[in-house]
VOPAKOL-680368 format. One record per residue (C-alpha): x, y, z; residue in one letter. Coordinates in steps of 0.25 Angstrom, whole numbers, plus 5000, padded with zeros to 4 digits. Layout:
// residues N
XYZA/...
END
This chain:
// residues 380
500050005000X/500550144995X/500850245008X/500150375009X/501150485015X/500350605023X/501450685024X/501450765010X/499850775015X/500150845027X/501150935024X/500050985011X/499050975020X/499851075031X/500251185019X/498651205014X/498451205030X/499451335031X/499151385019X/497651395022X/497851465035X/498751565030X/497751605019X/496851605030X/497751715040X/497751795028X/496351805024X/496051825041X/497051955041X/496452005029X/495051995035X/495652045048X/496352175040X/494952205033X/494252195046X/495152305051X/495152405040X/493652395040X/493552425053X/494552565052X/493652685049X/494052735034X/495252835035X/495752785050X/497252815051X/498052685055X/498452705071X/499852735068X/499652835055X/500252975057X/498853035059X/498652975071X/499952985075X/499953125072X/498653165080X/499153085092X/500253195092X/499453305091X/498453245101X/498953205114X/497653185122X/496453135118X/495353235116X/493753195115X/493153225102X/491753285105X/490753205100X/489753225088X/488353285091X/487253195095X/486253155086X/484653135091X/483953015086X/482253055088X/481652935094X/480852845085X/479752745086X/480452625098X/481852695097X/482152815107X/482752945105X/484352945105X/485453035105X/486852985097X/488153035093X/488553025078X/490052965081X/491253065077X/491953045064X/493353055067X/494253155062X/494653135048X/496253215051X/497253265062X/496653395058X/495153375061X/495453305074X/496253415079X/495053505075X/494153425084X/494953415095X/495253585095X/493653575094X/493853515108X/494753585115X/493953715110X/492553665115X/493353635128X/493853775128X/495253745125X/495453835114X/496953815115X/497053685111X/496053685101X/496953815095X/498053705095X/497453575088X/496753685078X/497953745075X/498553605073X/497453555065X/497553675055X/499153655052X/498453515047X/497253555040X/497353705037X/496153715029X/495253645037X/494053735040X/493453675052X/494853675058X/494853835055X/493453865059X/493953785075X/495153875076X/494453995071X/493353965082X/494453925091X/495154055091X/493854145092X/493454085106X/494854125109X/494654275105X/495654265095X/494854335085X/496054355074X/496554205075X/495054165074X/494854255062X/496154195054X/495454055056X/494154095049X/495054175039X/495654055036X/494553945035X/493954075027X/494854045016X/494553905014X/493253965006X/491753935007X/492053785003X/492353755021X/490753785020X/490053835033X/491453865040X/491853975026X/490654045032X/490854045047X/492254095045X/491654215036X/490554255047X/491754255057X/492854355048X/491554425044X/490854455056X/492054425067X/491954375080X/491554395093X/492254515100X/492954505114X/491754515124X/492754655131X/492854775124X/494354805125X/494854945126X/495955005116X/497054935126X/496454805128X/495754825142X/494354785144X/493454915141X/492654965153X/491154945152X/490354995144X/491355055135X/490955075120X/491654975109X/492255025098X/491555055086X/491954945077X/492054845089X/491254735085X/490954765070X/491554675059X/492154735047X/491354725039X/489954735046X/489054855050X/488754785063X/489554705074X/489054655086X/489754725098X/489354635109X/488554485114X/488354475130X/487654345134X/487154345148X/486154255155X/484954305162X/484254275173X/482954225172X/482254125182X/481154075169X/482354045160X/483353925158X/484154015150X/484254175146X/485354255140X/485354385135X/486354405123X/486454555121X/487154585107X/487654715104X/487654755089X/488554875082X/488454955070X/489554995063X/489955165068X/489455265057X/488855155048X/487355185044X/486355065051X/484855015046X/484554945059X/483354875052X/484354785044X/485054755055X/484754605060X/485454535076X/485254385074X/485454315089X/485354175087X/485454095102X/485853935100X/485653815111X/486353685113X/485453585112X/485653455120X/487153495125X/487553485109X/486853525097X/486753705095X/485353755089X/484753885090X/483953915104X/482553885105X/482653985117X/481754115117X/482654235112X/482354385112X/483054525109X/482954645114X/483654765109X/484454845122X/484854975113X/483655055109X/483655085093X/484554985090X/484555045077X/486255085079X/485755225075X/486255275089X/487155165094X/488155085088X/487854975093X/486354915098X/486154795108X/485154685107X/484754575119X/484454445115X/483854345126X/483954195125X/482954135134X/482653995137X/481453965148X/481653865158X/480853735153X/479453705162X/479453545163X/478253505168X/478153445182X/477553315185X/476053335190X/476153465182X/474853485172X/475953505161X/476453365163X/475253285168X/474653315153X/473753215148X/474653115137X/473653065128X/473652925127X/473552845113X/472452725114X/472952635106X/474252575099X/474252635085X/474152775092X/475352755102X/476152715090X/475652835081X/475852925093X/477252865093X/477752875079X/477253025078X/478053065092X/479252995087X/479053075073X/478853195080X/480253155088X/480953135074X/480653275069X/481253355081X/482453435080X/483353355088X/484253445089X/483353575093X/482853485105X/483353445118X/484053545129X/484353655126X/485553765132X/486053905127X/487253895119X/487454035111X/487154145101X/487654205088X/487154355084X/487254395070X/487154545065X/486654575049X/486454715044X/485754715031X/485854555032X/487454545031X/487954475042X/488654585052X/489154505065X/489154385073X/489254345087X/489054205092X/489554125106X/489954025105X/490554035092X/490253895086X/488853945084X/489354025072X/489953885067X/488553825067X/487853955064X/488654055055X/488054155052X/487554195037X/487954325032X/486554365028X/485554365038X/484454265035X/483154305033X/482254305045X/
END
């Protein structure tokens, strides 16, 4: 009988063996490597790319970023009402994320640093508007009124293509900005009370009108949760010829609403003129008091009248369920963002004559970024 050898079998059988599991090792990594890029976000700089290495230079503490505004979801049939936060995109360069974190320090009221990081984030990206507009902004809650000027000079001159921005930078270098609260004398000391300005003091170049001064002060009144009274002072240019009747003083008042979102106040608002005439025939400048008034909210009291009302009661399924879907309807169709608590935040003032844009004053300054001012007064 012929012998059978199993040792040429064993070794060919051995080699597929090793060959199989290094095809299958291969194919694992290539999965593995896929899995990994698929779960990078697109753009993601490697951990040991010079971007990251060049912001951990520049950065040598962690700063918070702020987080997005919250969005409210209206209640719908079986699902309650909900508040969430749309999730931050992250910077897209070194510049940007030094822009956010100047945005920081300024909120915080650390305007030196946020000078800094904006300054640095300018020597990367020096035609970046937003970049421009934050140091511009930066430097006029310093009262560095000539720096801040250069900022809007220069973000001017990227042209009307940088969109909203082009135009806030034209309502600030044509209108100015706010002047120091203390008159100074010729030699820099404070001027005593009552001492007149000068008779250009508070007029842009430019414009007929200038507003010489905005007090706010709170009033006291047991009946209100909140009353101020913003008095603004209004000047006409010296030895310049006035129609009083085309002259139009626009006080807008704004609220935060739910600690985060900025709309106009729903509060009651009133003026009052404090100068008789105030038709600058014989004075040069004529002084208006606006009242911001918010009355204390009456919640009814249990065992109350108000809040023992009858509720009517629907007497059957199909009208529980109608009643339902119009009162979620009517939820849907709320302004979300005009409702919930509300507290004062700030005002702007705008002065046209013959419906040119003549001065502007707002505090805090932002406003001005959310609302600029249009050069013609709209119609009201």
């Amino acid at each position: 009988m012929r012998a059978v050898s199993l040792l040429h079998g064993s070794r060919s059988q051995q080699t597929f063996v090793a060959a199989m599991a290094l095809l299958v090792a291969v194919a694992a990594a290539q999965i593995l490597s896929a899995l990994y890029l698929s779960t990078r976000h697109p753009g993601e700089p490697p951990s040991d790319s010079p971007q990251n290495a060049a912001v951990a230079r520049l950065f040598k503490q962690s700063l918070p970023t702020p987080p997005a505004a919250p969005v409210t979801v209206p209640a719908v049939e079986g699902v309650p009402r909900a508040t969430v936060r749309r999730v931050q995109a992250p910077p897209a360069s070194v510049a940007e994320t030094l822009l956010r974190v100047a945005r920081g320090f300024r909120d915080r009221g650390d305007t030196t640093n946020a000078i800094a990081k904006l300054q640095q984030a300018t020597a990367l990206d020096p035609g970046n508007p937003e970049i421009l507009a934050e140091l511009a902004l930066t430097y006029e809650s310093m009262q560095l009124f000539d720096r801040s000027n250069e900022a809007w000079r220069r973000l001017q001159s990227l042209g009307s293509a940088v969109g909203p921005l082009y135009e806030l930078a034209e309502v600030k270098l044509r209108v100015g900005v706010p002047a120091q609260s203390n008159a100074l004398t010729a030699n820099g000391s404070p001027a005593p009370a009552g001492a007149p300005p000068s008779d250009a003091a508070g007029i842009p170049d430019g414009s007929t009108f200038g507003i010489s001064e905005v007090t706010l002060k709170t009033e006291p009144d047991p009946d209100a949760e909140t009353k101020l009274l913003l008095r603004v002072g209004v000047k006409a240019r010296p030895d310049t010829p006035i129609d009083h009747t085309k002259v139009k003083i626009q006080v807008f008042f704004y609220d935060t609403v739910n600690n985060d979102q900025v709309a106009l106040t729903n509060a009651d608002v009133s003026y009052e003129w404090v100068t008789p005439g105030h038709d600058w025939a014989d004075t040069g400048t004529e002084v208006l008091d606006v009242t911001y008034l918010r009355p204390k909210r009456n919640e009814p009291a249990p065992g109350t009248a108000l809040a023992n009302q009858p509720v009517e009661v629907p007497d059957s399924v199909e009208k529980a369920k109608l009643a339902a879907r119009k009162s979620s309807s009517a939820a849907a169709l709320l302004p979300t963002s005009e409702s919930g608590p509300r507290a004062y935040l700030g005002y702007i003032v705008r002065v046209y004559y013959q419906d040119q844009l003549q001065a502007v004053r707002a505090e805090p300054t932002r406003l001005l970024n959310l609302y600029p001012p249009p050069f013609t007064a709209p119609p009201q």
